[in-house]
C-alpha atoms as one frame of an Amber mdcrd trajectory, in Angstrom:
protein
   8.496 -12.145 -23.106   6.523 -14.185 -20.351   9.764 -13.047 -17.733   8.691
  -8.713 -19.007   4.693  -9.738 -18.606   5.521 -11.033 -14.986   7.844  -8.563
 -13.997   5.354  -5.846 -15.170   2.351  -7.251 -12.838   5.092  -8.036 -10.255
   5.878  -4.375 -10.149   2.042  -3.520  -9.868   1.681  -5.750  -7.065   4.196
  -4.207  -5.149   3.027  -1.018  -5.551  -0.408  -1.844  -4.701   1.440  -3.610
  -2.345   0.019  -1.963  -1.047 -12.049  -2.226   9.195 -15.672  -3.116  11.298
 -18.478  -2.548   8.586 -18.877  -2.308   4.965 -18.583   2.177   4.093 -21.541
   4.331   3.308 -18.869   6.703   2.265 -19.262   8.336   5.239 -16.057  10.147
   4.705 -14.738  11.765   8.042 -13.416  15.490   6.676 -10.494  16.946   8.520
 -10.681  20.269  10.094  -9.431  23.421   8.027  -5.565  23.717   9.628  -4.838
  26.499  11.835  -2.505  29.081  10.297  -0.092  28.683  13.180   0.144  25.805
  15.655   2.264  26.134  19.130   4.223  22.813  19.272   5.505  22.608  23.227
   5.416  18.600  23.400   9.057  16.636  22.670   9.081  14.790  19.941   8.495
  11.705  21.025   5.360  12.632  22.768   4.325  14.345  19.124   5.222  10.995
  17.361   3.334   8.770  20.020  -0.057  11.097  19.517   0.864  10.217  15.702
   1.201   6.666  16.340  -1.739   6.538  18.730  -4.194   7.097  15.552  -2.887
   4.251  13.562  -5.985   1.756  12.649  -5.678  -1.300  14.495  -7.520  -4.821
  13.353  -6.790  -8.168  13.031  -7.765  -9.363   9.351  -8.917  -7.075   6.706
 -10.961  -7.925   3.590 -11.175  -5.008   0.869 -12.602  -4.633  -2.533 -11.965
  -1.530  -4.726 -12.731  -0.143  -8.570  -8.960   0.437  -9.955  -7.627   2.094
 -12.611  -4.186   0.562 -13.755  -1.586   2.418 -15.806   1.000  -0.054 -16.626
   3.296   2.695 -19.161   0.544   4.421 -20.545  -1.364   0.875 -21.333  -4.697
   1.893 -18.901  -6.920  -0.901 -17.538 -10.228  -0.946 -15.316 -10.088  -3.433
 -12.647 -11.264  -4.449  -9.591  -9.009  -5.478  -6.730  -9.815  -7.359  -4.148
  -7.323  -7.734  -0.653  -7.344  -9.723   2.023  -4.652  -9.131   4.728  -3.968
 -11.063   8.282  -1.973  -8.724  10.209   1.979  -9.647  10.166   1.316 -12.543
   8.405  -0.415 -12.463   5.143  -1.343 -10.106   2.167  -3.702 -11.669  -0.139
  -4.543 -10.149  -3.790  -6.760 -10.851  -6.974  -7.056  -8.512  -9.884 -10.130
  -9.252 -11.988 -11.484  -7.317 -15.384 -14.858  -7.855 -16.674 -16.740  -7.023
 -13.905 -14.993 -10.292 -12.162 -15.528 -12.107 -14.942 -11.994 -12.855 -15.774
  -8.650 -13.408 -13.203  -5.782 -11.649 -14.720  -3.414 -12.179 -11.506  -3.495
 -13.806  -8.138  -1.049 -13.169  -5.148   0.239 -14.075  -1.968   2.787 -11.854
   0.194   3.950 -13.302   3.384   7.019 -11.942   5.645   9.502 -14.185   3.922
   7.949 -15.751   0.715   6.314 -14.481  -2.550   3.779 -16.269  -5.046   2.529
 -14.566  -7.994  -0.356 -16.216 -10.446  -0.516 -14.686 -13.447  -3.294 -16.326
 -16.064  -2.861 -13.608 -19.076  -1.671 -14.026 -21.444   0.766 -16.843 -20.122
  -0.220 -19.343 -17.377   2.848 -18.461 -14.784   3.597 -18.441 -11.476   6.539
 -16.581  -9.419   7.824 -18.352  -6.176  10.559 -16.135  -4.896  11.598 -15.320
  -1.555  10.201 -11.660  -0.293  13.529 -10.284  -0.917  12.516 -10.330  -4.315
  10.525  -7.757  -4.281  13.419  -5.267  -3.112  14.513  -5.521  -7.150  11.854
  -3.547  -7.450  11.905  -1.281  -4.761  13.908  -0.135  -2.215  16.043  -2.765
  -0.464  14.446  -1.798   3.023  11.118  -2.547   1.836   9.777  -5.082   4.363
   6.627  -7.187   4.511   5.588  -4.843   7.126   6.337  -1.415   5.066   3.653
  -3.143   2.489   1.115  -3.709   5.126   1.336  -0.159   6.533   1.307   1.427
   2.965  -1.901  -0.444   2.087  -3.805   0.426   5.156  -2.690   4.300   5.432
  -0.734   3.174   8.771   2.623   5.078   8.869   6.184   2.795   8.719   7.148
   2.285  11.803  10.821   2.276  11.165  10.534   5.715  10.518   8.847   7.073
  13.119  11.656   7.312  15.154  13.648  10.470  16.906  16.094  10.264  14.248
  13.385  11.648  11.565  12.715  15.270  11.618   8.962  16.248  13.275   7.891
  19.775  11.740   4.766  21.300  11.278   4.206  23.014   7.528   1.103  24.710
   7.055  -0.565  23.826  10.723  -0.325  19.999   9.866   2.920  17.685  11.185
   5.516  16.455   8.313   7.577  14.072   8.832  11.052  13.361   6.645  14.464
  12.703   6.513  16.957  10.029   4.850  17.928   6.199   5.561  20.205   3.977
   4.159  20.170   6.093   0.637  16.305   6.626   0.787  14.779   9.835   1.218
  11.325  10.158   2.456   8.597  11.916   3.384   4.821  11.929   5.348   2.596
  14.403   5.201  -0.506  14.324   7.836  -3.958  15.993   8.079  -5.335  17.633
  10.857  -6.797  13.982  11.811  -3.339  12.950  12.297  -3.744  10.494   9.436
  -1.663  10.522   6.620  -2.310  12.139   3.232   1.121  11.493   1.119   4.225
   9.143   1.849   6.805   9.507  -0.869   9.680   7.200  -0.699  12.805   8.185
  -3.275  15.979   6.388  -3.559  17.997   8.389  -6.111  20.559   5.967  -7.020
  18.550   2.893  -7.640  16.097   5.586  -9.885  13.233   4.407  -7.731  10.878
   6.618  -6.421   7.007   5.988  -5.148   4.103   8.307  -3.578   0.926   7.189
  -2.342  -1.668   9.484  -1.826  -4.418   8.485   0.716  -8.051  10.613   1.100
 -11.685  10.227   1.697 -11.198   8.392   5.385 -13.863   7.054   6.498 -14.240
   5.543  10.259 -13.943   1.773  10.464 -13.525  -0.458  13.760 -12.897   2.679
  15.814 -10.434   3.976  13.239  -9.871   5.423  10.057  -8.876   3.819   6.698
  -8.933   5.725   3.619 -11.108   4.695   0.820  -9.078   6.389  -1.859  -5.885
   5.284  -2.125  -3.713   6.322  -5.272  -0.210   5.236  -5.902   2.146   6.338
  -8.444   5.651   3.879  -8.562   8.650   4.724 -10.777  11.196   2.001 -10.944
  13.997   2.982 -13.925  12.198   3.243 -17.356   8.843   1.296 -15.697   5.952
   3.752 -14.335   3.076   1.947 -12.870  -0.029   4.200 -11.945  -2.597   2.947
  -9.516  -6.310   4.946  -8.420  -8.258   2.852  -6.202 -11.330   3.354  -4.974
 -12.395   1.121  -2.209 -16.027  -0.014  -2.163 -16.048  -2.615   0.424 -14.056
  -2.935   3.557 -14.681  -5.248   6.205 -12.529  -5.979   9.493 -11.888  -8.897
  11.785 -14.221 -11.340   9.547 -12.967 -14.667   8.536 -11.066 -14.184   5.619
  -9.465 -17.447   3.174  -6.573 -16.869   1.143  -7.057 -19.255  -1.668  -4.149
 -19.971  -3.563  -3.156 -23.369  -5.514  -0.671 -23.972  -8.362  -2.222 -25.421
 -11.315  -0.461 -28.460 -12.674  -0.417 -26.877 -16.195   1.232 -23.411 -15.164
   4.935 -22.865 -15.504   6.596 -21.922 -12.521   9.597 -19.620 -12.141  11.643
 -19.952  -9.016
């Protein structure tokens, strides 16, 4: 029972796993695409312009209303994320307002910790690798990072993908290692869906980003929603982010309780 309940927030985590001033949702709106667009770059020119509007910062520090769909079983949270670039993702999922700590994480490039306080005082230690039960075994530390912040993968922005326009906006897609994928972009040159299928395993996930608004000479998008399919498990995520803040000192608090049970 206590191995499902941690598995199931595990699950949520990854999929949630996956800026300079706090938003006056002043949401940047992307011009109307052109019905046809002449494409005379290379590709890799096309995919460097793509690359070259990826938000950069060194910490990040985000709060957002979420709605959680755990298999039909729908809670209103709030998450709260704290990220040092390449090194750490930070994560606490509160109900009540903030009243109450449901789960507490910590993601780092080779290491997992998961807190969760209902309804059984646990914690997860694993190594990241862990994580790739749940998802697709190339999921990295990085692919996490990117996903939350509306950055594209890197490993996939690479000659090898295909580089099309559809509809006056660039797509990008193609297959690796078993896993099919796909990124859609606006006329920004931001992204506005990644999906990420891997037909075997019967894993499949697609995160929708909108409503960018400009942050630290950037753009990060305040509405972030994330469905994740992994066998007989459907997690639905709708986050709206009310707070963002980058390159402020941010902690990542995280000790293990002497009275919790922890599962290595």
């Amino acid at each position: 029972m206590r191995r499902n309940i941690l598995n199931s927030v595990l699950i949520a985590a990854c999929a949630l796993t996956v800026v300079g001033c706090r938003p006056k949702k002043e949401i940047v709106k992307a011009p109307p695409a052109a019905e046809t667009t002449q494409v005379a770059n290379k590709k890799s020119e096309n995919l460097a312009t793509l690359l070259s509007k990826e938000l950069q910062y060194n910490t990040l520090s985000l709060k957002g209303k979420t709605d959680l769909d755990i298999d039909g079983d729908v809670k209103n949270v709030t998450l709260n994320i704290r990220i040092k670039k390449d090194e750490k993702i930070w994560f606490s999922i509160t109900a009540l307002g903030g009243a109450i700590e449901a789960a507490r994480g910590m993601i780092t490039p080779d290491s997992l910790l998961l807190m969760t306080r209902i309804p059984d005082k646990t914690i997860l230690r694993k190594p990241l690798s862990y994580i790739q039960n749940y998802t697709n075994k190339q999921v990295s530390f990085g692919w996490l990072q990117s996903i939350l912040t509306g950055n594209t993968i890197k490993a996939l922005m690479t000659e090898k993908s295909d580089l099309s326009q559809e509809n006056g906006v660039w797509a990008l897609s193609g297959t690796e290692q078993g896993l099919a994928y796909k990124v859609l972009f606006n006329t920004l040159l931001k992204s506005t869906e990644l999906t990420l299928n891997d037909a075997q395993a019967a894993q499949g996930l697609k995160v929708v980003y909108d409503k960018y608004t400009p942050i630290n000479n950037g753009l990060f998008p305040s509405s972030l929603k994330i469905n994740s399919a992994v066998g007989n498990k459907k997690i639905n995520i709708a986050v709206e982010f009310v707070k963002i803040d980058a390159n402020v000192a941010v902690e990542f608090p995280f000790s293990v309780p002497k009275n919790y049970e922890v599962i290595n």
